[in-house]
CHARMM-style PDB file with segment names, atoms N, HN, CA, C and O in Angstrom:
ATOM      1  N   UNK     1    -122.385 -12.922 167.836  1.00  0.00      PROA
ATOM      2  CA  UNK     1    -122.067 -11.970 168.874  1.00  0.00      PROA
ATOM      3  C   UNK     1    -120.586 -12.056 169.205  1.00  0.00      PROA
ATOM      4  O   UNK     1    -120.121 -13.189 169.081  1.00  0.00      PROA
ATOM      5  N   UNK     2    -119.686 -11.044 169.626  1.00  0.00      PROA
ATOM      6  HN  UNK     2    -120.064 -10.124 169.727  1.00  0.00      PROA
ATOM      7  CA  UNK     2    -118.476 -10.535 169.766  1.00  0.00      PROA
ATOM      8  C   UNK     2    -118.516  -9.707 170.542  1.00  0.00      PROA
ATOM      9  O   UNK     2    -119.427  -8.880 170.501  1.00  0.00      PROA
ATOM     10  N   UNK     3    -117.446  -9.659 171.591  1.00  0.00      PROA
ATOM     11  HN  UNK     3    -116.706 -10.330 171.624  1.00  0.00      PROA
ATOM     12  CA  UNK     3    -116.944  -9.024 172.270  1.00  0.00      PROA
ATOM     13  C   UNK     3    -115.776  -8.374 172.320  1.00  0.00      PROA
ATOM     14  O   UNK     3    -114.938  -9.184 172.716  1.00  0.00      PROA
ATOM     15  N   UNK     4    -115.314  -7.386 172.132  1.00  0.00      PROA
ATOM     16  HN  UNK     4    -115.995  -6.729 171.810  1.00  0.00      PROA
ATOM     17  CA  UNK     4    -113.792  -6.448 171.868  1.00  0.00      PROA
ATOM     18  C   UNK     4    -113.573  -5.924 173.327  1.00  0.00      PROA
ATOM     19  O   UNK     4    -114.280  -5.117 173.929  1.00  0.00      PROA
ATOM     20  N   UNK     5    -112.765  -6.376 173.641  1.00  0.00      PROA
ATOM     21  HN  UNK     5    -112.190  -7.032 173.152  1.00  0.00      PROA
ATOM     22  CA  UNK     5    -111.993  -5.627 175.163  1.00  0.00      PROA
ATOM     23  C   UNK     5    -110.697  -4.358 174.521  1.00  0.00      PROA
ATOM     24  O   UNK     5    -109.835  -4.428 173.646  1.00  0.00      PROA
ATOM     25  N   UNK     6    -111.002  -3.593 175.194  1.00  0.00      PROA
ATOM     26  HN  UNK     6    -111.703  -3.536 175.905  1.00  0.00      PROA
ATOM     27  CA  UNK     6    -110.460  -1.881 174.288  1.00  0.00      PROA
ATOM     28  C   UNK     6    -108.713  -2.136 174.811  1.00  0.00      PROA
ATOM     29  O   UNK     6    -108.251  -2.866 175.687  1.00  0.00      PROA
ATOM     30  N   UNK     7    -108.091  -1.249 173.908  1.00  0.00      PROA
ATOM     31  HN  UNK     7    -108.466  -0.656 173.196  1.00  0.00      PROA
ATOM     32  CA  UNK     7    -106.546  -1.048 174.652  1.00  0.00      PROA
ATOM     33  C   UNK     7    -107.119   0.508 175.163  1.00  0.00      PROA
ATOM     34  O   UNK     7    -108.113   1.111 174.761  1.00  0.00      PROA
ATOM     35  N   UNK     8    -106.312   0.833 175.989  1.00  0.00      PROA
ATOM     36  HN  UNK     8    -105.504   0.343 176.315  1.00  0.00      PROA
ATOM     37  CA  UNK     8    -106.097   2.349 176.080  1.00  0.00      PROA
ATOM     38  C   UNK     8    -105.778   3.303 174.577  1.00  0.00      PROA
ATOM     39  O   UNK     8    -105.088   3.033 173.594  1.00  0.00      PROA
ATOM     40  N   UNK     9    -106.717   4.651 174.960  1.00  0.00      PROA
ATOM     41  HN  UNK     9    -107.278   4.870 175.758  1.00  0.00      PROA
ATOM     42  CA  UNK     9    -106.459   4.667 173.488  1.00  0.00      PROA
ATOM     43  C   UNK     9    -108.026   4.930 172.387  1.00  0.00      PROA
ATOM     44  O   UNK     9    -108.392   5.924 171.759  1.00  0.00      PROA
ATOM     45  N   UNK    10    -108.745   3.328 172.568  1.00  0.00      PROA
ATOM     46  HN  UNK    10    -108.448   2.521 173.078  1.00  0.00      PROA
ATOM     47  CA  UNK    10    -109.560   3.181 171.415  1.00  0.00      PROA
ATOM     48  C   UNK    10    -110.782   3.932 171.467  1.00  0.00      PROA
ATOM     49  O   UNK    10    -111.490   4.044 172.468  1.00  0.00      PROA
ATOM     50  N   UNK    11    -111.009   4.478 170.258  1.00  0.00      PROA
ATOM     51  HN  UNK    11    -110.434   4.387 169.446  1.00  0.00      PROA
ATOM     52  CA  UNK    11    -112.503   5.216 170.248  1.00  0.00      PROA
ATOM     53  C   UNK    11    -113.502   4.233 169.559  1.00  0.00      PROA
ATOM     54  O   UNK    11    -113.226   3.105 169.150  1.00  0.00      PROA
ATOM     55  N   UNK    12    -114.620   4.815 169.507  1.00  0.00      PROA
ATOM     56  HN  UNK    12    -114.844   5.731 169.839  1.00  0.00      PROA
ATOM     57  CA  UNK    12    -115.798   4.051 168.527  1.00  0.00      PROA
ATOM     58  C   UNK    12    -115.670   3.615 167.216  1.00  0.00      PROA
ATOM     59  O   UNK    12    -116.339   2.714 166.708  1.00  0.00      PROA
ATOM     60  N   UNK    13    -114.652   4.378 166.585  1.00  0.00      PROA
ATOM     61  HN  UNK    13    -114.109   5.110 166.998  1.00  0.00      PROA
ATOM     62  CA  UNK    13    -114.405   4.294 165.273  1.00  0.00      PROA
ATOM     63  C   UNK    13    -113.404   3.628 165.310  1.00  0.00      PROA
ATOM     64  O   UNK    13    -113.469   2.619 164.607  1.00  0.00      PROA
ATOM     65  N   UNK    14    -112.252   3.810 165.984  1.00  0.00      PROA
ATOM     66  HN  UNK    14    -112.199   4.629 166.555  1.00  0.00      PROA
ATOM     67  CA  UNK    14    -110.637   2.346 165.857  1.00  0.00      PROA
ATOM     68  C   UNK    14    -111.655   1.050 166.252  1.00  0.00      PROA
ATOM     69  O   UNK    14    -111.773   0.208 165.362  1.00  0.00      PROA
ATOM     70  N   UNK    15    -112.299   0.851 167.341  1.00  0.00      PROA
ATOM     71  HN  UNK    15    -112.203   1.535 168.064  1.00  0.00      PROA
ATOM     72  CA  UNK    15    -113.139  -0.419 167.314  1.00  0.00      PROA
ATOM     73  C   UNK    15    -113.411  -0.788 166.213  1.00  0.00      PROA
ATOM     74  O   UNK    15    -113.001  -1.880 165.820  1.00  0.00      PROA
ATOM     75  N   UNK    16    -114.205   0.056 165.391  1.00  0.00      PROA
ATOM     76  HN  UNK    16    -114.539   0.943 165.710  1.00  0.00      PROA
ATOM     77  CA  UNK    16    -115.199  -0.701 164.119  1.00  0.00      PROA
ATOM     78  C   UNK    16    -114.497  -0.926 163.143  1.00  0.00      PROA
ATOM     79  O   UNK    16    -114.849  -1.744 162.293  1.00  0.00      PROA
ATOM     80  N   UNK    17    -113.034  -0.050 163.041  1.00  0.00      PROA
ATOM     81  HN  UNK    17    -112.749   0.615 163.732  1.00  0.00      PROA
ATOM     82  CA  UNK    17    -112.281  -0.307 161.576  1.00  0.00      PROA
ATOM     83  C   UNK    17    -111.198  -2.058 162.231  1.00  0.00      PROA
ATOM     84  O   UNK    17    -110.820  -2.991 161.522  1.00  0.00      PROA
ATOM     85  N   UNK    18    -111.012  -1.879 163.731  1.00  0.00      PROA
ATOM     86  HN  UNK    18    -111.319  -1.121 164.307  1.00  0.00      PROA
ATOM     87  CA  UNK    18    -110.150  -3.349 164.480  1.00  0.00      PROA
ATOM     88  C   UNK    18    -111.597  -4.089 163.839  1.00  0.00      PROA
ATOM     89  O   UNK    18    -111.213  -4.823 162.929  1.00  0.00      PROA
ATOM     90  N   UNK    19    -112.839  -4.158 163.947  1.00  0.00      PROA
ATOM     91  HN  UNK    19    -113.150  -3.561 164.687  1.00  0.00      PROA
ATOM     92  CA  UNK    19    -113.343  -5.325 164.062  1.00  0.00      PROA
ATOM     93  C   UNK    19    -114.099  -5.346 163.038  1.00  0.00      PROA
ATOM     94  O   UNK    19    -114.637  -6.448 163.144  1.00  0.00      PROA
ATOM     95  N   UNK    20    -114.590  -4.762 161.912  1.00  0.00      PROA
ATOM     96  HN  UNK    20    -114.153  -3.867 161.825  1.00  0.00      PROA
ATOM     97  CA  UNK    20    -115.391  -4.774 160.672  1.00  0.00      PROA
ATOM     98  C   UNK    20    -114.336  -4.402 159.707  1.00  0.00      PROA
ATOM     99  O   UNK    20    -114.321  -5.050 158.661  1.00  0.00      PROA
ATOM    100  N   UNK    21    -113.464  -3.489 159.868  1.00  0.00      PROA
ATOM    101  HN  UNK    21    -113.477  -2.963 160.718  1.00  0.00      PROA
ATOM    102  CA  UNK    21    -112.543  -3.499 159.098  1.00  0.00      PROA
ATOM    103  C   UNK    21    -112.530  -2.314 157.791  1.00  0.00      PROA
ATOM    104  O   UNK    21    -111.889  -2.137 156.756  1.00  0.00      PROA
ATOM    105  N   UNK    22    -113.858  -1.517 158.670  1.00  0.00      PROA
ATOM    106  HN  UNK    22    -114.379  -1.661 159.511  1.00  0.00      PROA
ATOM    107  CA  UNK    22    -114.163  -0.163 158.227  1.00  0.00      PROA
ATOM    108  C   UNK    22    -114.439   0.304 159.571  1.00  0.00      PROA
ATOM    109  O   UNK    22    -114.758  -0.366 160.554  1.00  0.00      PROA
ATOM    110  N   UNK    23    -114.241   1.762 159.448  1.00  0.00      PROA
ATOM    111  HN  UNK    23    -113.982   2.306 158.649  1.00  0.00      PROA
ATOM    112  CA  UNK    23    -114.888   2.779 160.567  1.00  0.00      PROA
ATOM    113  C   UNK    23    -116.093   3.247 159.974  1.00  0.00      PROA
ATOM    114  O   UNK    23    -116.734   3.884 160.810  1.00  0.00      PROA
ATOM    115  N   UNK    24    -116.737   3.181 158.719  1.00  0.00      PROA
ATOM    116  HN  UNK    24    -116.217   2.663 158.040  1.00  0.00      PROA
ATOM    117  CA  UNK    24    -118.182   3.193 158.770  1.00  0.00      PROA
ATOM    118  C   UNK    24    -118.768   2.927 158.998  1.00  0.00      PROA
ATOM    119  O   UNK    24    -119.846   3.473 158.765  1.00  0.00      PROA
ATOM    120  N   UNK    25    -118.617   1.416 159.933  1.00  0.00      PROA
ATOM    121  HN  UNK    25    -117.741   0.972 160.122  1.00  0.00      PROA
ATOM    122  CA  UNK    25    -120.010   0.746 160.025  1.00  0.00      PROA
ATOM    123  C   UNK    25    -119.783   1.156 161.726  1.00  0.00      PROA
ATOM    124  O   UNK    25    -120.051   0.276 162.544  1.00  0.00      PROA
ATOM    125  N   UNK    26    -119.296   2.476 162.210  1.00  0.00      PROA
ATOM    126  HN  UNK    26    -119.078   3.190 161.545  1.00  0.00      PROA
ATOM    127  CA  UNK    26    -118.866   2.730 163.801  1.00  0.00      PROA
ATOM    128  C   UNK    26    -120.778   2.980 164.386  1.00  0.00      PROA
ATOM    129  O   UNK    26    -120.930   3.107 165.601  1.00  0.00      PROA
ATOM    130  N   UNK    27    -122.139   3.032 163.429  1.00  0.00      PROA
ATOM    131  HN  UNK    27    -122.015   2.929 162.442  1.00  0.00      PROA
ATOM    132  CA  UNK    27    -123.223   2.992 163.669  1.00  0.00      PROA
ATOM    133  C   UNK    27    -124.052   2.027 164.874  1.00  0.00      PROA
ATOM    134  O   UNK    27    -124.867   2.087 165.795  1.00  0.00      PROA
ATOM    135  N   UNK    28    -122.826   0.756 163.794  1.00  0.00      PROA
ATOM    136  HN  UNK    28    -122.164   0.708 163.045  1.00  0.00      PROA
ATOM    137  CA  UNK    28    -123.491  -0.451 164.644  1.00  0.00      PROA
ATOM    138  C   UNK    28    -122.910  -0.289 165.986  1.00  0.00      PROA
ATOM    139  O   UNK    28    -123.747  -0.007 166.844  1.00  0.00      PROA
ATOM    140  N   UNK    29    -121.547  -0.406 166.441  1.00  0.00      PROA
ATOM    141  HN  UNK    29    -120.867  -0.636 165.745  1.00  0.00      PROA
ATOM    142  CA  UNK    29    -121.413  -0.225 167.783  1.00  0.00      PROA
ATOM    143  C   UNK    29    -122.301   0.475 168.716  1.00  0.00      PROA
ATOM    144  O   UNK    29    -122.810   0.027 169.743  1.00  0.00      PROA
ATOM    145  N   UNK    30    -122.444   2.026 168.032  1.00  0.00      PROA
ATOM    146  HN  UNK    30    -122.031   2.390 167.197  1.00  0.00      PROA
ATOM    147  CA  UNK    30    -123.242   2.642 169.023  1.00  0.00      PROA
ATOM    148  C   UNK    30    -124.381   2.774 169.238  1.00  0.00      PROA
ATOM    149  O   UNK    30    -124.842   3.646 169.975  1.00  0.00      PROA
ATOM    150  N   UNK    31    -125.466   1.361 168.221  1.00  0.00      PROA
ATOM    151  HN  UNK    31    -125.092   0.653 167.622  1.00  0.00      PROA
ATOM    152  CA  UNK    31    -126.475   1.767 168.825  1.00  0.00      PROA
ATOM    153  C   UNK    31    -127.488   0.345 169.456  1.00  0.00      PROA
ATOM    154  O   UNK    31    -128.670   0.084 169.682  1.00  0.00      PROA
ATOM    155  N   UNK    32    -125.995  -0.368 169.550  1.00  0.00      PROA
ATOM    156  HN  UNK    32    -125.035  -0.156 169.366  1.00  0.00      PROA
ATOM    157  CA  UNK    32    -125.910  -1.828 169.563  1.00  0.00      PROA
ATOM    158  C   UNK    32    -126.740  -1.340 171.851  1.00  0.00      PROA
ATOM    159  O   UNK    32    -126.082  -0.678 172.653  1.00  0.00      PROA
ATOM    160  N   UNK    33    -127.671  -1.740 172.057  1.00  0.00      PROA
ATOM    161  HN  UNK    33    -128.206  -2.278 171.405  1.00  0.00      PROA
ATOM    162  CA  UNK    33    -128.581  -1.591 173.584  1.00  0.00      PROA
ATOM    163  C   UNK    33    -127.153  -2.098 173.985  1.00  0.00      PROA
ATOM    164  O   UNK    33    -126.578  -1.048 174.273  1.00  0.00      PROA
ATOM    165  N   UNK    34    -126.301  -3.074 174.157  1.00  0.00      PROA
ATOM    166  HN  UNK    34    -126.768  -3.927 173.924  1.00  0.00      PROA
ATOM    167  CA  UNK    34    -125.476  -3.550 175.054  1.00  0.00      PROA
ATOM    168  C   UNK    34    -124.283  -2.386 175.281  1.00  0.00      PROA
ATOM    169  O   UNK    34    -123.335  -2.603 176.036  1.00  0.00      PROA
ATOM    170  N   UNK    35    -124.450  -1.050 174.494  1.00  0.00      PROA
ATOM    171  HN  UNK    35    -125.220  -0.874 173.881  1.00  0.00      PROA
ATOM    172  CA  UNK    35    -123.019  -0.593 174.316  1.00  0.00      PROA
ATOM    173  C   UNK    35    -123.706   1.137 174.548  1.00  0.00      PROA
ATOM    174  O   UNK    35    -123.203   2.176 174.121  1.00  0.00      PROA
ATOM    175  N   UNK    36    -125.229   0.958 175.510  1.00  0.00      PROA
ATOM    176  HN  UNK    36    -125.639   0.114 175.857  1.00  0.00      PROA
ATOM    177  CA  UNK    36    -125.919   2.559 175.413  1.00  0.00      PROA
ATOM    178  C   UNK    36    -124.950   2.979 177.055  1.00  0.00      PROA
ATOM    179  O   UNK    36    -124.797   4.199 177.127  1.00  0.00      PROA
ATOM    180  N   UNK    37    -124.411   2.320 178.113  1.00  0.00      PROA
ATOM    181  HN  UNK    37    -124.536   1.329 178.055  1.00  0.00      PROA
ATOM    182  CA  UNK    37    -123.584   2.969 179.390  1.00  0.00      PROA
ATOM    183  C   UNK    37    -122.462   3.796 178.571  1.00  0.00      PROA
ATOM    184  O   UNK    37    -122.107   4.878 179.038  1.00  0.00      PROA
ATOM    185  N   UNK    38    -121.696   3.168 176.958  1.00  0.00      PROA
ATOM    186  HN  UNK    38    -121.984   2.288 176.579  1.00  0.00      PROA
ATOM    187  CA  UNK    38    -120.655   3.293 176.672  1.00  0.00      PROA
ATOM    188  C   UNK    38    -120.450   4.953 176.050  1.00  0.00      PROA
ATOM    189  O   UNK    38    -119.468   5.689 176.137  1.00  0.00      PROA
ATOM    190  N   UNK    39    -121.983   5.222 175.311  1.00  0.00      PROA
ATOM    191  HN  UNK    39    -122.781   4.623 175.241  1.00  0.00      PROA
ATOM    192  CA  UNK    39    -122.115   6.105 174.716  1.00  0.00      PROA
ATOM    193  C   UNK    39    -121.246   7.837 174.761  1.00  0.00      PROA
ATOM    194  O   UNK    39    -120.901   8.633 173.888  1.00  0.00      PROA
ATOM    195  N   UNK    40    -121.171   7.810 176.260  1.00  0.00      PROA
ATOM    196  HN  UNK    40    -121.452   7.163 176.969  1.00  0.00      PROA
ATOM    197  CA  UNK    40    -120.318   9.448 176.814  1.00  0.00      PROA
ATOM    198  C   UNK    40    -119.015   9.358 177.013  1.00  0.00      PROA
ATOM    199  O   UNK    40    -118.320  10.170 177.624  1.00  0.00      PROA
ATOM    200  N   UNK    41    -118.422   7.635 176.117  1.00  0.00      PROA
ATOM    201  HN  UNK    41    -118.986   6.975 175.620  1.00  0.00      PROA
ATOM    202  CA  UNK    41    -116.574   7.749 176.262  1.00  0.00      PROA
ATOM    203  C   UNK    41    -116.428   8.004 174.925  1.00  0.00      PROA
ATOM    204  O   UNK    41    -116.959   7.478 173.946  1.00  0.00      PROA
ATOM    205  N   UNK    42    -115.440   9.095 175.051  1.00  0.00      PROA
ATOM    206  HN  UNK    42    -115.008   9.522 175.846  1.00  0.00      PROA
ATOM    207  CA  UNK    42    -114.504   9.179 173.531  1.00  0.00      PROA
ATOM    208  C   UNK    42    -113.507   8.193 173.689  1.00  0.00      PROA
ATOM    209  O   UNK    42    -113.611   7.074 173.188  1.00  0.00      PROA
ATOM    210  N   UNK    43    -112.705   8.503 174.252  1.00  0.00      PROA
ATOM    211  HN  UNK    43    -112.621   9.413 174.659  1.00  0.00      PROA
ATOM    212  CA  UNK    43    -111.556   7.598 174.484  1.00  0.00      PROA
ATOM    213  C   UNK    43    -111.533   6.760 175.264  1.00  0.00      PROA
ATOM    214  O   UNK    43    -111.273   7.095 176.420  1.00  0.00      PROA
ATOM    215  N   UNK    44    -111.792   5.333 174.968  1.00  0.00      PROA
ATOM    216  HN  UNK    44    -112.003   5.061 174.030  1.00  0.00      PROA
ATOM    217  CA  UNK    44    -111.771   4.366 175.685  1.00  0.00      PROA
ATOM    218  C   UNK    44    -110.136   3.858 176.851  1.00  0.00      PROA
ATOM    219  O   UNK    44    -108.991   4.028 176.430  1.00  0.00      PROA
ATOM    220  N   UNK    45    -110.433   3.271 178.239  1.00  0.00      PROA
ATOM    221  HN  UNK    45    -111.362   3.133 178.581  1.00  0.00      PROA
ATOM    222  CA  UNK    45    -109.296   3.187 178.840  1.00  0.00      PROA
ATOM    223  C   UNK    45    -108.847   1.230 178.211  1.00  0.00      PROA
ATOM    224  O   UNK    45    -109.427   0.530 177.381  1.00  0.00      PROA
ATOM    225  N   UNK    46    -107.842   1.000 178.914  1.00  0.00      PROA
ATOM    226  HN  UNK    46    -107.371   1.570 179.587  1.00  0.00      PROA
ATOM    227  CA  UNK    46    -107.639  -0.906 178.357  1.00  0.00      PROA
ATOM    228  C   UNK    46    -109.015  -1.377 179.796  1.00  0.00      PROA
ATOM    229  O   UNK    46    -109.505  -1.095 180.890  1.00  0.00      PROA
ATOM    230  N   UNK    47    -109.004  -2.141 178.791  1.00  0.00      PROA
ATOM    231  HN  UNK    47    -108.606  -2.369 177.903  1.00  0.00      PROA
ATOM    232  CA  UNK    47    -109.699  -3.624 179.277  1.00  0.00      PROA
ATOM    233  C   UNK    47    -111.692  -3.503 179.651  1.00  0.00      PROA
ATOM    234  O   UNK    47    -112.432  -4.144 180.397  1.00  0.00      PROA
ATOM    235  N   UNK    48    -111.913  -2.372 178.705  1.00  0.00      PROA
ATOM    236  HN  UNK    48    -111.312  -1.851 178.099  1.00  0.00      PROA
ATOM    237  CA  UNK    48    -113.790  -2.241 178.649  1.00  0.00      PROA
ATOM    238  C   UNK    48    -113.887  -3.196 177.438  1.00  0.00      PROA
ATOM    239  O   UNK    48    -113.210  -3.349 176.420  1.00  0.00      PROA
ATOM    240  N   UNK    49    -115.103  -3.835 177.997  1.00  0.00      PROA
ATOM    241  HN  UNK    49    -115.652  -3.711 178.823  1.00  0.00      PROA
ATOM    242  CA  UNK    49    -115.608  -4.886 177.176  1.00  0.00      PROA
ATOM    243  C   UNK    49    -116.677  -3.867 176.096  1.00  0.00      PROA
ATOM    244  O   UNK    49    -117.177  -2.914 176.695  1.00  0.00      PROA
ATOM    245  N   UNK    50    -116.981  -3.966 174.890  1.00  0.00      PROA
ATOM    246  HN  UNK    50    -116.575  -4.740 174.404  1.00  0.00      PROA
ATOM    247  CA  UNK    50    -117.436  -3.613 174.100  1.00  0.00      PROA
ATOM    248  C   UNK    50    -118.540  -4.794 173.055  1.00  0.00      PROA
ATOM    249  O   UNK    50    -117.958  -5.681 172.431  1.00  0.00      PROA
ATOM    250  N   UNK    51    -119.602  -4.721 172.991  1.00  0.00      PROA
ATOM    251  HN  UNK    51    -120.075  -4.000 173.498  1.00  0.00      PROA
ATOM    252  CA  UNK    51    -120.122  -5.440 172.372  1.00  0.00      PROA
ATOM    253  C   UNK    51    -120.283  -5.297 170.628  1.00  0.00      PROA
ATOM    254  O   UNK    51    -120.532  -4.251 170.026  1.00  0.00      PROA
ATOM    255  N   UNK    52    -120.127  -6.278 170.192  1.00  0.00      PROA
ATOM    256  HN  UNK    52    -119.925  -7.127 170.680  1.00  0.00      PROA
ATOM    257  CA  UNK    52    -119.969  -5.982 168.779  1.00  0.00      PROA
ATOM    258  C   UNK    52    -120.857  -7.084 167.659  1.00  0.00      PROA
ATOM    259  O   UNK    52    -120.526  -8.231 167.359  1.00  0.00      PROA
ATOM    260  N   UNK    53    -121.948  -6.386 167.229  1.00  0.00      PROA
ATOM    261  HN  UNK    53    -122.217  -5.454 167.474  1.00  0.00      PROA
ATOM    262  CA  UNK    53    -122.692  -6.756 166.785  1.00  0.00      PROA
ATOM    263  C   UNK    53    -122.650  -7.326 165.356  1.00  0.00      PROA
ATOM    264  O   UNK    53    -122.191  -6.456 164.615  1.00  0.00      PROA
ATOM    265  N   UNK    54    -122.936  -8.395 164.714  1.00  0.00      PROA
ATOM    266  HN  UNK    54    -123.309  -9.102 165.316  1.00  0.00      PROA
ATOM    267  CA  UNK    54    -122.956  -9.177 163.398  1.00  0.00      PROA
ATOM    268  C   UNK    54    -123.730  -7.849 162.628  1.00  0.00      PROA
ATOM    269  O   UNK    54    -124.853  -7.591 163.062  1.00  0.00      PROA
ATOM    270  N   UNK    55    -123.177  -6.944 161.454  1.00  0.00      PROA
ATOM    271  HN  UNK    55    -122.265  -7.154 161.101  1.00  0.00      PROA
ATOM    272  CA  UNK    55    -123.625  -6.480 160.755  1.00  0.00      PROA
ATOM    273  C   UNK    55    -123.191  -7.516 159.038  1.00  0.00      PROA
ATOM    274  O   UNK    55    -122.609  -8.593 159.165  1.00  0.00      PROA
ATOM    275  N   UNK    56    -123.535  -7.038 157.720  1.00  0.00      PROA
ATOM    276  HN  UNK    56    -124.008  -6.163 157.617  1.00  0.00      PROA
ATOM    277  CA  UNK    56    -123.397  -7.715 156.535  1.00  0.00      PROA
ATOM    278  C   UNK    56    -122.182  -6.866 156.356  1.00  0.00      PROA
ATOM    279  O   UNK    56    -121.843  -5.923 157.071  1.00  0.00      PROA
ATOM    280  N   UNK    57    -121.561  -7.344 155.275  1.00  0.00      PROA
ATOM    281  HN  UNK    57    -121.836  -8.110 154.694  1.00  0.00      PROA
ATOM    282  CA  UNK    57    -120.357  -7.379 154.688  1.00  0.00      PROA
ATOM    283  C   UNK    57    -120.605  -5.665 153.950  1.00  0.00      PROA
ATOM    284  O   UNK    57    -119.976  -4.648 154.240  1.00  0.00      PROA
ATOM    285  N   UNK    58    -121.816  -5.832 152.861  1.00  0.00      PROA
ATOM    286  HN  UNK    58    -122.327  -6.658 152.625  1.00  0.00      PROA
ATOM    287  CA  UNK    58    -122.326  -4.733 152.144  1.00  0.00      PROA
ATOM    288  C   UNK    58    -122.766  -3.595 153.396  1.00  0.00      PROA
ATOM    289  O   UNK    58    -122.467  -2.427 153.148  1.00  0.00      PROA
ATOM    290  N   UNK    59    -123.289  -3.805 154.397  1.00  0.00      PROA
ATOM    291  HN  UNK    59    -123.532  -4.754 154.598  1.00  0.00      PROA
ATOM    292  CA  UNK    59    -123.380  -2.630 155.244  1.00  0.00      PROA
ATOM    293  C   UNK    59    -122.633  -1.433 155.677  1.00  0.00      PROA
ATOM    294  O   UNK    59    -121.647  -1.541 156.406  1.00  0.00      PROA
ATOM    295  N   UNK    60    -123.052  -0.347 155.271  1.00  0.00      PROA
ATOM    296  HN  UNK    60    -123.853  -0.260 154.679  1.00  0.00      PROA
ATOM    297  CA  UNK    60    -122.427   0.775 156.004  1.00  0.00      PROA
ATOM    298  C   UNK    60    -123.885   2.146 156.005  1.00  0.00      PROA
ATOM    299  O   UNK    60    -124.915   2.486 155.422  1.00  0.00      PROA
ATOM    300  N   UNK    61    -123.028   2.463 157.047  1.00  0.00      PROA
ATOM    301  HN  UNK    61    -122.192   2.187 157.520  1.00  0.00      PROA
ATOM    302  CA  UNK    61    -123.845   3.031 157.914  1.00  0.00      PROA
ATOM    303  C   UNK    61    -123.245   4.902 157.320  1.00  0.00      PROA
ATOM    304  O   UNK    61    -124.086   5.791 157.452  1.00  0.00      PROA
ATOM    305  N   UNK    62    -122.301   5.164 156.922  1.00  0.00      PROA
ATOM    306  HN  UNK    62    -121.617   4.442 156.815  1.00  0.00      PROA
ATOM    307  CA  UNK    62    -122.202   6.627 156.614  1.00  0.00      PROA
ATOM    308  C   UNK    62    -122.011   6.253 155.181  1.00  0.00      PROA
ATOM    309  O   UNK    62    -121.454   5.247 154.742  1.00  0.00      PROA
ATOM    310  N   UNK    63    -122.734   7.529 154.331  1.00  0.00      PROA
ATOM    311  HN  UNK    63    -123.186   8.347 154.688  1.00  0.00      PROA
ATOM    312  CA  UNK    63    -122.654   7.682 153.348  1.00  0.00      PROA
ATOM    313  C   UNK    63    -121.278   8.446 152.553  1.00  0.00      PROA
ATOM    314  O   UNK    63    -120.463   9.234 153.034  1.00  0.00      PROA
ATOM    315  N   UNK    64    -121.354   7.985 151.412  1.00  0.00      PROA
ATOM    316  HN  UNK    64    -122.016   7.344 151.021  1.00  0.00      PROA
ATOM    317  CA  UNK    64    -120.083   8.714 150.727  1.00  0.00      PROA
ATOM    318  C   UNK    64    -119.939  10.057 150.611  1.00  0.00      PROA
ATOM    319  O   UNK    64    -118.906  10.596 150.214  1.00  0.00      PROA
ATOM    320  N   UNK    65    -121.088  10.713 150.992  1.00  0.00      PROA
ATOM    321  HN  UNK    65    -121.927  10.276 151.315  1.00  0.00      PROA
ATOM    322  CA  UNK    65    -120.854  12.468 150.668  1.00  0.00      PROA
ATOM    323  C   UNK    65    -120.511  12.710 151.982  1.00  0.00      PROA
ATOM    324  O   UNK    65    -119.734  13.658 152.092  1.00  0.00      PROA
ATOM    325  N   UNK    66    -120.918  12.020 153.314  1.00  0.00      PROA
ATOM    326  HN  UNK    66    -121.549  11.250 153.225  1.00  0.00      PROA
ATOM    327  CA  UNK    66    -120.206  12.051 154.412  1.00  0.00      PROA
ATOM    328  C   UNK    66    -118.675  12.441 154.884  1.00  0.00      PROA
ATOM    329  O   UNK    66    -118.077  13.253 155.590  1.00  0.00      PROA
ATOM    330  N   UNK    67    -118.439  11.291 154.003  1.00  0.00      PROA
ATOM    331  HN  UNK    67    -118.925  10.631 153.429  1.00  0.00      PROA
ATOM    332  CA  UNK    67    -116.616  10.779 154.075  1.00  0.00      PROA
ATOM    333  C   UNK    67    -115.825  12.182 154.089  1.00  0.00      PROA
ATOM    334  O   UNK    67    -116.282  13.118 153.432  1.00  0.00      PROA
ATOM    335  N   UNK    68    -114.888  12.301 154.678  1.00  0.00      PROA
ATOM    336  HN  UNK    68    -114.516  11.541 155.211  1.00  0.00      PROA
ATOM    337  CA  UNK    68    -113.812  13.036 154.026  1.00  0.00      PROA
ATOM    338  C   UNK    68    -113.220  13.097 152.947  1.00  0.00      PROA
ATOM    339  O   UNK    68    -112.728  11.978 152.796  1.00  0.00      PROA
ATOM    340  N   UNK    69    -112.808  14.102 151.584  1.00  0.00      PROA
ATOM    341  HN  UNK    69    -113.207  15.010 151.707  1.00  0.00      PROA
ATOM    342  CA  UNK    69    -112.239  13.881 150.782  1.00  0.00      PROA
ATOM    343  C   UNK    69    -111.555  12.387 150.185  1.00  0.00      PROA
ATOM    344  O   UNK    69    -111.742  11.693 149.186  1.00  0.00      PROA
ATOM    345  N   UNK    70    -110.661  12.323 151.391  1.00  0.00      PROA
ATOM    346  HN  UNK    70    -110.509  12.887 152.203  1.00  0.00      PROA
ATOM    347  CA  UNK    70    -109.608  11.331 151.431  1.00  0.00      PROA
ATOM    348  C   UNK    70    -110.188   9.958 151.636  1.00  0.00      PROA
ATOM    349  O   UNK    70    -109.411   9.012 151.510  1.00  0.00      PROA
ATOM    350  N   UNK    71    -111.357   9.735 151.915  1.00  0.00      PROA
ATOM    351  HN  UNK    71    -111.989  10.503 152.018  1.00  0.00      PROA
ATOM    352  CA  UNK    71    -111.875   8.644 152.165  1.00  0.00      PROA
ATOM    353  C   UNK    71    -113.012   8.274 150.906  1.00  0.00      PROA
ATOM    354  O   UNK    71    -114.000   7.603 151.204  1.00  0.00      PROA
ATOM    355  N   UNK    72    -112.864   8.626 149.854  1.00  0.00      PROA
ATOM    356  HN  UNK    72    -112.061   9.171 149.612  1.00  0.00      PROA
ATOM    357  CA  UNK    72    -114.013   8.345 149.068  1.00  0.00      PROA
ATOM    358  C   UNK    72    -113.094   7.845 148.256  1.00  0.00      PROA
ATOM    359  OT1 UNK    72    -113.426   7.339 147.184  1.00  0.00      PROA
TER     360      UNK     72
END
């Protein structure tokens, strides 16, 4: 278990690529019960605590036909 405190600024997806190191796995954040109050911010302000859940290395959560061009 992990905790990410936001800068001003961060969305669901800068979280997951700061802390997994992809923005695909931005699944787990949001459906992580500790992070369901968080659900109606796009843009996070500084200093919300964010819970961040142990997913696997191989995990992702959007598929490649998903992606944008530029991301495959």
């Amino acid at each position: 278990m992990a905790i990410y405190t936001t800068v001003q600024g961060d969305t669901f997806d800068t979280i997951a690529r700061a802390t997994y190191g992809n923005e695909t796995k931005i699944q787990a954040l949001m459906e992580a019960r500790e992070n369901i109050r968080l659900l109606d911010t796009e843009v996070f302000p500084a200093g919300v605590e964010v819970f961040v859940p142990e997913v696997s290395e191989e995990a992702s959560f959007v598929e490649a036909d998903d992606l944008p061009e530029w991301r495959r």
